[in-house]
N, C-alpha and C positions, 0 to 999 in steps of 0.2 A: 404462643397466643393461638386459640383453636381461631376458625376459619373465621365462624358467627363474631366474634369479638373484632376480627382483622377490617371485616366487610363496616362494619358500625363505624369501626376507626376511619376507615376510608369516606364514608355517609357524612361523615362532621366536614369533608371539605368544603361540603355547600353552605357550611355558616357563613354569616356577611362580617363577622366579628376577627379581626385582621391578625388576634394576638391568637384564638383559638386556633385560628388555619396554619399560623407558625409554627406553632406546638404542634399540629397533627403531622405537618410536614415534616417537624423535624424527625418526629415519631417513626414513620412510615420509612424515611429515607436509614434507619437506623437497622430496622428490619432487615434492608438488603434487598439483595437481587432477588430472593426467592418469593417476594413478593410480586413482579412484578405479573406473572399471569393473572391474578386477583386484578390488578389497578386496569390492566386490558380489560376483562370483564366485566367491573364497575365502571371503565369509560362506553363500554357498547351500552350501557344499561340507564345513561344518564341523559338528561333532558338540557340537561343545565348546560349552556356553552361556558362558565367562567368553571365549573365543578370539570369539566373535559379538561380545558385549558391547564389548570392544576395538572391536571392526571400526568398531562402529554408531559409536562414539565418533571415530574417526579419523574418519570417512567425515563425521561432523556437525563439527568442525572444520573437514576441508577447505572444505566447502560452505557453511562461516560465514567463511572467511576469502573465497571468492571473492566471498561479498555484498558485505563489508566493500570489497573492490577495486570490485566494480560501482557501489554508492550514491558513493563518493568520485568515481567516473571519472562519474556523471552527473551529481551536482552540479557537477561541473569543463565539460563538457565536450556533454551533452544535457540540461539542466537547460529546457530549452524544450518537453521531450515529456515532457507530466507522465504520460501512460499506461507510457509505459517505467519512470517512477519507480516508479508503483504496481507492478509486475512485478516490479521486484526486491525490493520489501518482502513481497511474496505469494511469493515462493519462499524466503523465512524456510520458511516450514512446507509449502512446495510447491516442492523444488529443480527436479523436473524439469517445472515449468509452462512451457509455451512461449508467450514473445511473442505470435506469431505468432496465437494461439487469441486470446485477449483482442483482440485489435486486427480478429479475425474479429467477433468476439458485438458492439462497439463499433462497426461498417459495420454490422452487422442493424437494431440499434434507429435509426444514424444514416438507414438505408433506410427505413425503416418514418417514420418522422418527417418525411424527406423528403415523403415522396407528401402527408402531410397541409398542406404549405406551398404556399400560392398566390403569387402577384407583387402585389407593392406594398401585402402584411400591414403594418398597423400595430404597433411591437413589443408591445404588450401584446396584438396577438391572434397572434403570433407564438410568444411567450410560453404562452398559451392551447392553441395546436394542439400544442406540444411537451409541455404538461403531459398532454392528452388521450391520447398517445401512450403519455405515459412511463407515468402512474399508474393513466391507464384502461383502455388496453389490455394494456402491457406487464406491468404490479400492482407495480411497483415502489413500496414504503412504508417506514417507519420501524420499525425493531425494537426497540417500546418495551417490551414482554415481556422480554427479554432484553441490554438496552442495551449494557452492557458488557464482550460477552464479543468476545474477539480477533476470531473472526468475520466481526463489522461492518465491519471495516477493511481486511480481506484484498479485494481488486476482485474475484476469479476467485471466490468466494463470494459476496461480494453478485451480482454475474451471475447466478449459478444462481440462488440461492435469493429474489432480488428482495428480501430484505431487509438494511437499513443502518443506518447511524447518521449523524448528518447531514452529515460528512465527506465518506464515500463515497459517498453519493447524492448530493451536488451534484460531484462531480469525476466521478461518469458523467455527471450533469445536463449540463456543461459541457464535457465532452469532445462529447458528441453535439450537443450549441445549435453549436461553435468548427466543427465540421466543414460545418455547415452557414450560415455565416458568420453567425452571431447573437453578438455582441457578448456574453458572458457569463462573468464570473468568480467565483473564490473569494475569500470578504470573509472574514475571520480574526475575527470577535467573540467577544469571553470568553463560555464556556462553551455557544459554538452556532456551529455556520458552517454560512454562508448563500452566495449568488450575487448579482450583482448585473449589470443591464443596464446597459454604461456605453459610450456613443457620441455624438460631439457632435454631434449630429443631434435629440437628444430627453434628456427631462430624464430624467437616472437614477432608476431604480428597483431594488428589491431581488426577491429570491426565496428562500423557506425550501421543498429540495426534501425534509425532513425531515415536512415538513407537506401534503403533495403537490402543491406549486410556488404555497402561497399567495403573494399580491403584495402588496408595501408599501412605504413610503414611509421618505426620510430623517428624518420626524419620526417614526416609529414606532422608529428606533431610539436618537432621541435617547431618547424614554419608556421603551424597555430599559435604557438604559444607566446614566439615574436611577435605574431601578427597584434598578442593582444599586450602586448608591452610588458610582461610578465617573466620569471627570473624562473629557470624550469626547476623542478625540485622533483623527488621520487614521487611523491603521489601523481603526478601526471602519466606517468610510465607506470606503472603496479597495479596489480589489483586491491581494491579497497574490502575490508572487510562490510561483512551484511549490517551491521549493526551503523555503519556509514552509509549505505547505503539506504534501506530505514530512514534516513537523519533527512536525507536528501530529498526521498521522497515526500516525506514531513513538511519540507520548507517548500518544495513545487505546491504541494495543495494550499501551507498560506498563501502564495502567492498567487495562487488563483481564488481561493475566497475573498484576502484582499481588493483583487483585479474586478471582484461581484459589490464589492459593497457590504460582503457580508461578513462583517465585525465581529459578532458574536461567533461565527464557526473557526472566524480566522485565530481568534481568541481561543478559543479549544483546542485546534491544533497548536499552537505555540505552546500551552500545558502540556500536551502529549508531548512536544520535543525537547522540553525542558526538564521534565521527569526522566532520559534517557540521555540525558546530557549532561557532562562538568558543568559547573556554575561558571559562568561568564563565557562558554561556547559557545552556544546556539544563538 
């Protein structure tokens, strides 16, 4: 469809006729995403607030449909670059976030961490020189003021603002430890996720970077896991793959749109973690 024909198609949203607007809509949304810089243009160009209103609506469809394509093609396909995952759940409410930026601010702190690594660190002071980095100099902490608002869970927000929820701070934690070949991953525990050091070199240890990278032991989570009346099973001790991880982060942001009131986005992301989930999981 040349440009002049797309822009006309677009002009009939301003009908008051309820069956034509349907049809246009259904029309446009068929089109695809590469419509959507036209629908930006047509909304700068419009007078009408119910012809914008339209706009914004098609415009947030498209861009929920192309997530929906992204999160499935990464679970499929790069489910091993968990920073690409978190990018497509951060442009839920940030479509035109680039890659590229994230994976910059993620080389800063992995550079900054670096310098503080000598040769032949033992991993607990290993461990040590990353925490100093991250929490001391960096200020990266826990956003217990505000736990669960969406926020927390967005990476391109925890970045700026250095504060998380313990999800997202040990998946920076661990993005920056993995780049600098420090053995470190995400441990799935109910109602807290942590890290853990696991190399068969040295007896595993854990890391809460919620608590700014305190270190502890597999008895300290069996005494969690009593505490919380619970029957210990391997995924409390192991690391979880990204693709669970994902899943996790998923159910923190319902729970904080939830926590808002906001129905409609809580609704969105439940499609987004049901499309990467068995049926009757999520």
């Amino acid at each position: 469809m040349e440009e002049k024909e797309l822009k006309a198609l677009v002009s009939l949203l301003d009908d008051e006729d309820q069956q034509i607007i349907a049809h246009v809509e259904s029309k446009i949304l068929s089109i695809g995403k590469t419509i959507i810089p036209l629908l930006e243009e047509q909304w700068e160009g419009s007078f009408s607030p119910n012809t914008q209103s339209r706009i914004e609506n098609i415009i947030h469809t498209l861009q929920f449909r192309l997530l929906q394509d992204r999160l499935i093609h990464w679970k499929e396909s790069e489910s091993e670059d968990l920073l690409r995952g978190m990018w497509v759940i951060a442009t839920f409410l940030y479509p035109d976030l680039e890659f590229e930026k994230l994976q910059k601010e993620i080389e800063q702190i992995y550079y900054d961490a670096w310098l503080e690594q000598k040769d032949e660190m033992h991993p607990y002071d290993q461990v040590r020189s990353l925490n100093n980095v991250f929490f001391q100099k960096m200020k990266f902490r826990g956003n217990t003021r505000n736990f669960h608002a969406p926020a927390n869970s967005l990476i391109n927000n925890v970045l700026e603002s250095k504060k998380g929820n313990p999800i997202s701070l040990s998946i920076i934690y661990s993005l920056v430890a993995q780049k600098m070949n420090i053995p470190i991953y995400g441990v799935n525990l109910p109602n807290m996720f942590i890290v853990m050091y696991k190399s068969a070199s040295v007896t595993p240890f854990y890391i809460n970077p919620f608590n700014k990278g305190i270190i502890f032991t597999r008895e300290d989570i069996d005494s969690y896991i009593n505490e919380l009346h619970l029957s210990p099973i391997k995924e409390y001790y192991e690391p979880c793959s990204n693709v669970d991880v994902i899943k996790r982060v998923l159910r923190n942001l319902s729970n904080g749109f939830e926590q808002l009131g906001d129905h409609e986005k809580n609704d969105e992301i439940k499609m987004l973690l049901q499309s990467i989930s068995p049926v009757g999981e999520w």
